[in-house]
C-alpha positions in Angstrom: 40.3 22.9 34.1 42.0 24.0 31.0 43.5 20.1 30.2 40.0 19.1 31.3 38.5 21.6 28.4 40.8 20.9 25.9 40.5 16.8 26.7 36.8 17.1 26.4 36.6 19.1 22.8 38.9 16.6 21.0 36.6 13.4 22.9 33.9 15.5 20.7 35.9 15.8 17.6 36.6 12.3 17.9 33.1 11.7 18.0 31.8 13.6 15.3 35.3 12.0 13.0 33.5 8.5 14.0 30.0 9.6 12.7 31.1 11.1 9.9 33.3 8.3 8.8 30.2 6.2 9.8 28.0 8.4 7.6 30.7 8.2 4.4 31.1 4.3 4.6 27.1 3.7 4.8 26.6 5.8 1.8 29.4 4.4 -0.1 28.2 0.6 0.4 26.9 -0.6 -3.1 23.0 -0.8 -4.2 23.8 -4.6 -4.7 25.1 -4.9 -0.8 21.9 -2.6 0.3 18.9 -4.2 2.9 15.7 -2.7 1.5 12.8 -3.0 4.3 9.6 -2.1 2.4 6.5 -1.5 5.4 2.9 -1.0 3.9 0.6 0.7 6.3 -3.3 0.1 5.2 -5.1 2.7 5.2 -2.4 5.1 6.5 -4.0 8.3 5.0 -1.7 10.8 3.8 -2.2 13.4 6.3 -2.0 10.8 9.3 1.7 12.0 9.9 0.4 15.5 11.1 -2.6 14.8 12.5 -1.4 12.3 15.0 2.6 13.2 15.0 3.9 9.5 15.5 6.9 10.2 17.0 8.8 7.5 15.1 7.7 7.9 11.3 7.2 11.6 12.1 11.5 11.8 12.8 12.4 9.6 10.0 10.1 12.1 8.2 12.1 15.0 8.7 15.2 13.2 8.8 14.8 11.2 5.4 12.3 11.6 2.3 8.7 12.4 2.6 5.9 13.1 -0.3 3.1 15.8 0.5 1.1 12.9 -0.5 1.0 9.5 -3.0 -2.2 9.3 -5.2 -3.2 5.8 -5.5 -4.0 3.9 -8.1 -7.8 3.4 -9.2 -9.9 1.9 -7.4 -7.6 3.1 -4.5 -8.4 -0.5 -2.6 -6.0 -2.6 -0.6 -5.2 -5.6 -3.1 -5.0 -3.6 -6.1 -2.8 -1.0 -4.6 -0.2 -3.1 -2.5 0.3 -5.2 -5.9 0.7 -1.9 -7.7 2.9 -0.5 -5.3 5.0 -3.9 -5.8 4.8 -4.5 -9.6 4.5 -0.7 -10.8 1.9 -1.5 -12.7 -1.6 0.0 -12.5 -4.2 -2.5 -11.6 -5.7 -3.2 -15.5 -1.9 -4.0 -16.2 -1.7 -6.5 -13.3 -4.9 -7.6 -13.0 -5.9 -7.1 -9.5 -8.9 -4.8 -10.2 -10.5 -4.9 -6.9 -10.6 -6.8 -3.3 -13.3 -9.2 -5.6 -13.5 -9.3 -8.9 -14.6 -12.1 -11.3 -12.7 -13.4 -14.3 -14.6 -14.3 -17.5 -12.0 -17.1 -18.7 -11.4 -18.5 -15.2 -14.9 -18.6 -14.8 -14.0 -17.7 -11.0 -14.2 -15.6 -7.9 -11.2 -13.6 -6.2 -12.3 -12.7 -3.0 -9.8 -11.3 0.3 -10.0 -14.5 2.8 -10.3 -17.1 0.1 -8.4 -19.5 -1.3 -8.2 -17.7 -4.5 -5.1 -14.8 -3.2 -2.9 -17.7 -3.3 -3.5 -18.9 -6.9 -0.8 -17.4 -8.7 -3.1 -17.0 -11.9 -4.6 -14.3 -10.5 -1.7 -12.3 -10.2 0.2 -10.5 -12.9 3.0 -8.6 -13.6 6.4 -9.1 -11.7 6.1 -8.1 -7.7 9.2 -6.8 -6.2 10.3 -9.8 -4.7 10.2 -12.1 -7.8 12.3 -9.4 -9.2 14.9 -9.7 -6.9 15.0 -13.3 -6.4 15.2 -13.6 -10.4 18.8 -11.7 -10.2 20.1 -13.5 -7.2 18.6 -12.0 -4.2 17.0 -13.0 -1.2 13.4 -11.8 -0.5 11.3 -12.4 2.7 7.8 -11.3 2.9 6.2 -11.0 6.0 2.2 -10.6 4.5 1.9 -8.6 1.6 -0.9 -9.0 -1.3 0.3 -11.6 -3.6 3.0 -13.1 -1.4 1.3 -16.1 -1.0 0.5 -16.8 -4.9 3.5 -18.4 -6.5 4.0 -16.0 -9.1 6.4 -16.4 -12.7 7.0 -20.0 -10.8 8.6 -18.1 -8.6 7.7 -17.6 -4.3 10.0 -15.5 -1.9 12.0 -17.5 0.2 10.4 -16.7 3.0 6.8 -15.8 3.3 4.0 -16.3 5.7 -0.1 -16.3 5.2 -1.9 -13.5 6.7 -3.0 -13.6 10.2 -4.9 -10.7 11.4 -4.4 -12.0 15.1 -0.5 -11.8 14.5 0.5 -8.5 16.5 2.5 -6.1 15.3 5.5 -6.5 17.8 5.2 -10.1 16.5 5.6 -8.9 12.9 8.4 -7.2 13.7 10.3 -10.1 15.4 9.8 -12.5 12.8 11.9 -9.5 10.3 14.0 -8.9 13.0 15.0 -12.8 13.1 15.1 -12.8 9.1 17.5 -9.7 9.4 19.4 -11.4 12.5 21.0 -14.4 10.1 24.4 -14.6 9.1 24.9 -12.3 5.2 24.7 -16.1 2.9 20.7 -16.0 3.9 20.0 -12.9 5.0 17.2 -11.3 2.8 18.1 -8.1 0.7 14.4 -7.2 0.6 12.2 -7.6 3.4 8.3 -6.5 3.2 6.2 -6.0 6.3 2.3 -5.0 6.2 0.3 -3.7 9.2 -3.4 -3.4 8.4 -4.2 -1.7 12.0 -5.1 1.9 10.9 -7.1 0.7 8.2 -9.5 -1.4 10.3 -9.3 1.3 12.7 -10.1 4.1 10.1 -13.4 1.9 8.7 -14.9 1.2 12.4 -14.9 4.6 14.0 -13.3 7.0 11.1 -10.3 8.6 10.3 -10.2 11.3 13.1 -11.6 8.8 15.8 -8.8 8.6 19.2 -9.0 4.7 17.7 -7.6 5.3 14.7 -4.6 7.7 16.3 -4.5 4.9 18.9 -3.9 2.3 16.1 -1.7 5.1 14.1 0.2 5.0 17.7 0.4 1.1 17.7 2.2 0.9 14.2 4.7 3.9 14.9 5.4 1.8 18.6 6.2 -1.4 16.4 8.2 0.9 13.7 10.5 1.7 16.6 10.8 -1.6 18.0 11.9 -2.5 14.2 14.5 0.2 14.1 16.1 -0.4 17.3 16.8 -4.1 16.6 18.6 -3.0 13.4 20.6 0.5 14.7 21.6 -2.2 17.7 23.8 -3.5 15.1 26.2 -0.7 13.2 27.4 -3.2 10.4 23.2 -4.1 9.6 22.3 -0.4 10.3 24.8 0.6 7.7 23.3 -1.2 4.7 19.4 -1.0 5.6 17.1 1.8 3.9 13.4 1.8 4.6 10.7 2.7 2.3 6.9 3.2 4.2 4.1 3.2 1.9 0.3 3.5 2.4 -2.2 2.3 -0.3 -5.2 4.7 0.0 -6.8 7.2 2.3 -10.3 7.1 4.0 -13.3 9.1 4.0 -16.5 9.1 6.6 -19.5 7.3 5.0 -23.1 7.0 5.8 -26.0 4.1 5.9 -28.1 7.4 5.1 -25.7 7.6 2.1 -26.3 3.9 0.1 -27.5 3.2 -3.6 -29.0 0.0 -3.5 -28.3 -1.9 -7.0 -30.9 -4.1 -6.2 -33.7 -1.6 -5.4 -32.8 0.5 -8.5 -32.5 -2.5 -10.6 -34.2 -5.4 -9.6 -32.7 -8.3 -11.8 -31.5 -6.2 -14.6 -28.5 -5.7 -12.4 -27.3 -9.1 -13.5 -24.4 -10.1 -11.8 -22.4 -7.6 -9.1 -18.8 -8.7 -9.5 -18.0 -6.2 -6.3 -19.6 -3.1 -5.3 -19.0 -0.3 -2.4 -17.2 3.0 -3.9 -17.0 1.3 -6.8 -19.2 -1.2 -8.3 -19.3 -3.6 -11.3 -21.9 -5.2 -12.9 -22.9 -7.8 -15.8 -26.1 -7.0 -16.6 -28.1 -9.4 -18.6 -28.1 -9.6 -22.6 -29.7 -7.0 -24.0 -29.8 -5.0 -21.0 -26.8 -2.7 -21.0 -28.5 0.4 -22.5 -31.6 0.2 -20.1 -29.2 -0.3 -16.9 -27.0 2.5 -17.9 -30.2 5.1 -18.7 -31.5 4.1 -14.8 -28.1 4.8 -13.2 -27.0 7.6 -15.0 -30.9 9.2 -13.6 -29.5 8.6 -10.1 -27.9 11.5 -8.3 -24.4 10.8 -6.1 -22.6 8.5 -9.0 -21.2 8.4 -12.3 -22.3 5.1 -14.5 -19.8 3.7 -17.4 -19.5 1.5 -20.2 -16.1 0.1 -20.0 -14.8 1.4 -22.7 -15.8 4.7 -22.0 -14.2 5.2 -18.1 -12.4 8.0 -18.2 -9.1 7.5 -19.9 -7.5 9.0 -16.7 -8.4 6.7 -14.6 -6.4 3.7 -16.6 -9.5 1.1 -15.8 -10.6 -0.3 -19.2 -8.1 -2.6 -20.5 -8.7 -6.4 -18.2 -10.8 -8.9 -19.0 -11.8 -8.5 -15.3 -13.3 -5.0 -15.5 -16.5 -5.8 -15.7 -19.1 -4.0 -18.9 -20.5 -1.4 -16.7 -19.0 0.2 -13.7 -20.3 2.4 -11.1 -18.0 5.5 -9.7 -20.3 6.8 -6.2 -19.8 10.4 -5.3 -17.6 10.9 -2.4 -18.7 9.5 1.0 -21.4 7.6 -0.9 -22.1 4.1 -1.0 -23.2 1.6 -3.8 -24.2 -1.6 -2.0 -25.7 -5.0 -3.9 -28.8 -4.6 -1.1 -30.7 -2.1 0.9 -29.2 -0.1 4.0 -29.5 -1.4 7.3 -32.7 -0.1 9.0 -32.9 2.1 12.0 -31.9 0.6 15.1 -30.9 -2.3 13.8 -27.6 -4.2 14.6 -26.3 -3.8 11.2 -26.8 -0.5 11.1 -24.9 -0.4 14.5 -22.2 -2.4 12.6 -22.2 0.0 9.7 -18.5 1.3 8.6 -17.7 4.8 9.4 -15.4 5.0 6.7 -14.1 3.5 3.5 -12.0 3.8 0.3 -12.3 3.2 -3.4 -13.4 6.4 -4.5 -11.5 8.5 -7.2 -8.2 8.9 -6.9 -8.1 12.7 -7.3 -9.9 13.1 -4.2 -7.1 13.9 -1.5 -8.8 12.2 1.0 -8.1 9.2 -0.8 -4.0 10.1 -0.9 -1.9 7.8 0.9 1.8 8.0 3.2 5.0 8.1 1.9 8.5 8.2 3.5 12.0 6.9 3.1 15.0 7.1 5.4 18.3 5.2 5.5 21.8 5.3 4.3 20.7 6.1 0.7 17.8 8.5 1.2 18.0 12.2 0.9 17.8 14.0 4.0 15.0 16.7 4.7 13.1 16.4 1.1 9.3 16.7 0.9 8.5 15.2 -2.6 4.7 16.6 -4.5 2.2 14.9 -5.1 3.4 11.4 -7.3 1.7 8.2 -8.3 2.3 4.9 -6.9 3.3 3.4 -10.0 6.8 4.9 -8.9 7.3 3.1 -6.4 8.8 0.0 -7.9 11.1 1.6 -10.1 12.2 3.5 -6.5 13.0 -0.1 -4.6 14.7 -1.2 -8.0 17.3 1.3 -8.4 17.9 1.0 -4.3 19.0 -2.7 -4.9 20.4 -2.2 -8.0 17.8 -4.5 -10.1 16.9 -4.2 -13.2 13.1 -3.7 -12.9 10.6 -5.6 -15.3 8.4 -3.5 -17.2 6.5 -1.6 -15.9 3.8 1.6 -15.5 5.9 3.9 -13.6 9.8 5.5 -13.9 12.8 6.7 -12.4 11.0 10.2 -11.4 10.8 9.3 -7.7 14.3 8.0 -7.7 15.9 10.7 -8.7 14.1 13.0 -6.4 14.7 10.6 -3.1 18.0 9.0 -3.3 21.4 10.5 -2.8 23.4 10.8 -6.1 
């Protein structure tokens, strides 16, 4: 019994010598040798963690780096945050100013769905991946906004068009093939989107059994994604994971919509994009009348350019329209009238949305890190996105391009 004893505590110590040494050689491998997986979860409010306890972000949660929340960018919408979150730039820096926006010198539309996302004048800045491919790295992005654009001349080596009917678990094979190839062309940085909770969130709210059931469908592919790489010690060893959200979500109303078209008629001129934000182009001579009519309506905030709140960083783009329209949370600015009662479209109507201020926290997003080079067990405050570049730089060992944000959230995740 006593051999039996003894035989079994050094088989532990044995053990916990190999884990150890496993731990020390992982954080010892070089930022240049690293495997960065960045995953962008739409919609992925902040507080989603709690709320619906995914098993597998909520253990690399406590096992890794978490924020109390990430305050988006303004408008916190999808395109201009994921670019943000990839370029470190705010969205008048970059360019990307809304889901649709219209440009002045182009003379042209961006819209989500069109041809337009993958014109690479549309996009400034320097995304993540042309970083790293610019200083001899591989990149693979498997859909992110501005993936498709060939961007600074430059497109990731591997890259696919979006394709809401691609699964999650399908997502996550593709990456885990990329990952699968011998080191020579293996990406470095990989980039993975799931836009599940955000549809989720916008058809039947953010505290809907959809939207933890979509929550639950991410987290499922998450650790489908993590056991293909722990399967494999020498790729587990080098590969650090950063999971971002762009925005929150908040319930909205069709017995909560400003109609531009009923308050203004044809002064409203041209609606570049509306919804928690809106932005006009009123016609010549107009601006003054338009802005006295809005600024008489309760449940928004109406703006000269010029004069958005300095906060806010939304002035300085040809693309930000001359007047733009803040709505009070859960309200709605829509180019047309609401649906009527009974109607289909009213039927139709979202139950939630995004775009408002970014103070509000129900617009604050997800963050967490985990890997070889993250801190274990640190909950971060409250940061911008803007950080987040600067964060995948120094994990690669890249020299970022400028940018809005710094080394604050660096220092605070990874391991000295």
């Amino acid at each position: 019994m006593v051999a039996r004893l003894r035989g079994f505590i050094i088989g532990v110590l044995l053990a916990l010598a190999l884990i150890r040494t496993a731990a020390s050689e992982a954080a010892e491998i070089p930022p240049a040798e690293r495997i960065v997986v960045l995953v962008g979860m739409d919609g992925f409010r902040w507080d989603y963690l709690d709320k619906f306890q995914p098993p597998n972000l909520t253990k690399l949660a406590k096992e890794g780096a978490r924020a109390e929340r990430m305050i988006p960018s303004f408008p916190s919408l999808t395109f201009p945050n994921f670019y943000t979150l990839a370029t470190g730039l705010r969205p008048e820096h970059h360019g990307i100013i809304g889901n649709n926006m219209f440009d002045p010198e182009m003379k042209a539309f961006f819209s989500l769905g069109s041809a337009s996302v993958s014109d690479g004048r549309w996009w400034g800045g320097e995304p993540i991946w042309v970083t790293a491919q610019k200083q001899g790295r591989r990149a693979a992005c498997m859909f992110w906004p501005g993936s498709e654009a060939e961007i600074g001349g430059v497109r990731p080596d591997e890259w696919r068009k979006f394709d809401g009917d691609v699964t999650p678990t399908q997502r996550v094979q593709t990456v885990l093939e990329w990952l699968n190839r011998p080191a020579d062309t293996r990406p470095q940085l990989v980039t993975l989107y799931f836009h599940e909770a955000d549809s989720a969130g916008h058809h039947t709210g953010p505290d809907s059994e959809e939207t933890a059931a979509a929550v639950r469908e991410v987290d499922t592919a998450i650790g489908t994604l993590l056991a293909g790489i722990e399967a494999q010690p020498e790729l587990a060893a080098r590969t650090n994971f950063v999971f971002v959200a762009d925005h929150g979500m908040t319930p909205i109303s069709p017995d909560r919509v400003i109609s531009l078209r009923q308050l203004l008629g044809e002064r409203a001129g041209q609606i570049d994009f509306s919804g928690a934000v809106a932005g006009l182009r009123p016609p010549a001579g107009t601006e003054e009348e338009v802005l006295a009519t809005l600024r008489a309506q309760p449940h928004l905030q109406a703006y000269r350019r010029e004069e958005i709140p300095a906060r806010l960083h939304f002035r300085d783009h040809r693309r930000i329209p001359p007047i733009v329209i803040i709505a009070d949370e859960g309200w709605q600015v829509s180019k047309n009238p609401p649906p009527p009662p009974d109607s289909e479209d009213r039927a139709r109507f979202y139950k939630a949305t995004h775009g408002f201020d970014p103070e509000l926290t129900s617009m604050h997003a997800t963050f967490v890190a985990w890997g070889p080079a993250i801190r274990a067990g640190v909950t971060v405050p409250p940061f911008e996105n803007i950080h987040v570049y600067p964060l995948l730089c120094s994990l690669l060992g890249l020299k970022p391009a400028a940018c809005d944000g710094d080394e604050q959230l660096a220092v605070k995740v990874l391991k000295p």
